[in-house]
C-alpha positions as CSV (number, residue, x, y, z in Angstrom):
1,X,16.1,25.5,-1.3
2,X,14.9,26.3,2.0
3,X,18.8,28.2,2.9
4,X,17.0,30.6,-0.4
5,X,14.3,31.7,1.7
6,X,16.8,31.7,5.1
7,X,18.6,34.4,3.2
8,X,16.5,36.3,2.3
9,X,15.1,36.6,6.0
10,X,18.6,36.9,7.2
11,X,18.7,40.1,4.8
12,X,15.6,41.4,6.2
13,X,15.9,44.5,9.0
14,X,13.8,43.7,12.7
15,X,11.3,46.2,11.3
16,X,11.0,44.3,8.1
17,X,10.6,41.1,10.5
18,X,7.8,41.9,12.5
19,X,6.2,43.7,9.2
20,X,6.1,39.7,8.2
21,X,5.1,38.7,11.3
22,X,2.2,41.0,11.3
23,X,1.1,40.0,7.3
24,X,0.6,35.7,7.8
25,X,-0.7,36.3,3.5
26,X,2.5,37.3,2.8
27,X,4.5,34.5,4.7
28,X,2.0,32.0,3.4
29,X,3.0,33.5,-0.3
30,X,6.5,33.5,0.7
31,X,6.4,29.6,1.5
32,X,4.1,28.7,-1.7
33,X,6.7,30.8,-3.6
34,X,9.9,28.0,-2.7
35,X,11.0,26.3,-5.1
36,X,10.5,23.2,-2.6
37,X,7.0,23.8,-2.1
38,X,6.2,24.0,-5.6
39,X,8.1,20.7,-6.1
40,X,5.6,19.1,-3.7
41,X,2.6,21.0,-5.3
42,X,4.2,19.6,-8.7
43,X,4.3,15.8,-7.3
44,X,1.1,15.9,-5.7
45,X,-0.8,17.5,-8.7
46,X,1.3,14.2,-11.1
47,X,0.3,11.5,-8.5
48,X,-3.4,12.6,-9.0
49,X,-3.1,12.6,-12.4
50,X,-1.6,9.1,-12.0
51,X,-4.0,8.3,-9.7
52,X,-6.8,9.0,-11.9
53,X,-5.6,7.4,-14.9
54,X,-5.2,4.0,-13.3
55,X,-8.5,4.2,-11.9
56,X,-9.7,5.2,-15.7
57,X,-7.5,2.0,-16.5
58,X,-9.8,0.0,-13.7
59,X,-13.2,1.1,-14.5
60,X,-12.4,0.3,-18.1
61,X,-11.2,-3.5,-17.3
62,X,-14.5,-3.9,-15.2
63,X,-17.0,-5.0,-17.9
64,X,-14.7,-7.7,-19.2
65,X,-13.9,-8.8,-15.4
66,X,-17.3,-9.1,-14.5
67,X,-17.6,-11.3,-17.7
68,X,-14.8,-13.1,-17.1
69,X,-16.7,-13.6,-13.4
70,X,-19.7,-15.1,-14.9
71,X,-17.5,-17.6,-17.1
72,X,-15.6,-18.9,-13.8
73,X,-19.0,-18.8,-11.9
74,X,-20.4,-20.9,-14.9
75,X,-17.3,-23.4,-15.2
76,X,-17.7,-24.3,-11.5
77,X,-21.1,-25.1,-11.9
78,X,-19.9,-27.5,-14.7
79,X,-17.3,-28.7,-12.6
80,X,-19.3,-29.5,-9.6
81,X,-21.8,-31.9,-11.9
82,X,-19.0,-33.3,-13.5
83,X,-17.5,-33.9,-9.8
84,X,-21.3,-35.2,-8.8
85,X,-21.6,-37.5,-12.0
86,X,-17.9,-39.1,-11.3
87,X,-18.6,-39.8,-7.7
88,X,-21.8,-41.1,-8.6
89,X,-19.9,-43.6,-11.3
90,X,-17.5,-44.7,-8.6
91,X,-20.3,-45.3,-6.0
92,X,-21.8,-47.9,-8.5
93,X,-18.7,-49.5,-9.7
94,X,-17.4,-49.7,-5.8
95,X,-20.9,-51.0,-6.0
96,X,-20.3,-53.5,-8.6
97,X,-17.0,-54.7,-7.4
98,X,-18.4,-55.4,-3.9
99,X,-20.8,-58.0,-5.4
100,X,-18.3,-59.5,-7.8
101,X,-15.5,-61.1,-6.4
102,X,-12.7,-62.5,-8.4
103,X,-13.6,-66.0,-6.3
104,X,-17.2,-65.5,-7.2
105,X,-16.6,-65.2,-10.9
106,X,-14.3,-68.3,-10.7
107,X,-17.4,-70.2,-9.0
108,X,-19.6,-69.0,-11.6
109,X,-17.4,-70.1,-14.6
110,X,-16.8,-73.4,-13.2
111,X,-20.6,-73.8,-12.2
112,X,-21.4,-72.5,-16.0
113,X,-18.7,-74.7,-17.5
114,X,-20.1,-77.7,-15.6
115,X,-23.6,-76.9,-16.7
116,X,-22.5,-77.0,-20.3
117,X,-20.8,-79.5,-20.4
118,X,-23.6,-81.8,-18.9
119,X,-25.8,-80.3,-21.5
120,X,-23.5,-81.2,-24.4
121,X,-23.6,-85.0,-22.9
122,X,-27.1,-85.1,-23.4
């Protein structure tokens, strides 16, 4: 592509050479003219286009991810009372299982059991 344009400067005479020289428009027109430039131009102009589709494609999704946001926001509200209420629970059964010893319980029966028994003596 660019070997295109080296030939046809190659074909050009000295006077021809410095004409260019002189004329930077027509040297600038000369390089947006090649084929390799107007490949990039071509690129460029379809990664804009690209470009500005997937940010189409975002601004769309953001009403249903700021939703979705306020759901998560929500559920770990619920979560941390449901955390809150649990550790609560297993504060007062700790709680309970301090005062209540399998030995204690044993005592108790037995004192109970005695109790009864005396009573149905009576």
């Amino acid at each position: 592509i660019l070997a295109n344009q080296m030939e046809k400067l190659q074909d050009l005479s000295q006077s021809e050479l410095q004409e260019l020289l002189d004329n930077p428009e027509r040297v600038e027109s000369m390089a947006l003219e090649s084929d390799e430039i107007q490949n990039i131009q071509l690129e460029r102009e379809m990664a804009l286009a690209s470009n500005r589709s997937l940010a189409e494609q975002n601004l769309d999704m953001k009403p249903r991810l700021e939703s979705q946001k306020e759901v998560l926001v929500e559920r770990y509200s619920q979560l941390e009372a449901v955390r809150e209420t649990y550790r609560q629970h297993c504060s007062l059964r700790d709680g309970m299982v301090g005062q209540v010893s399998p030995e204690a319980l044993f005592s108790r029966l037995q004192t109970e059991g005695s109790k009864t028994e005396a009573e149905s003596e009576v």
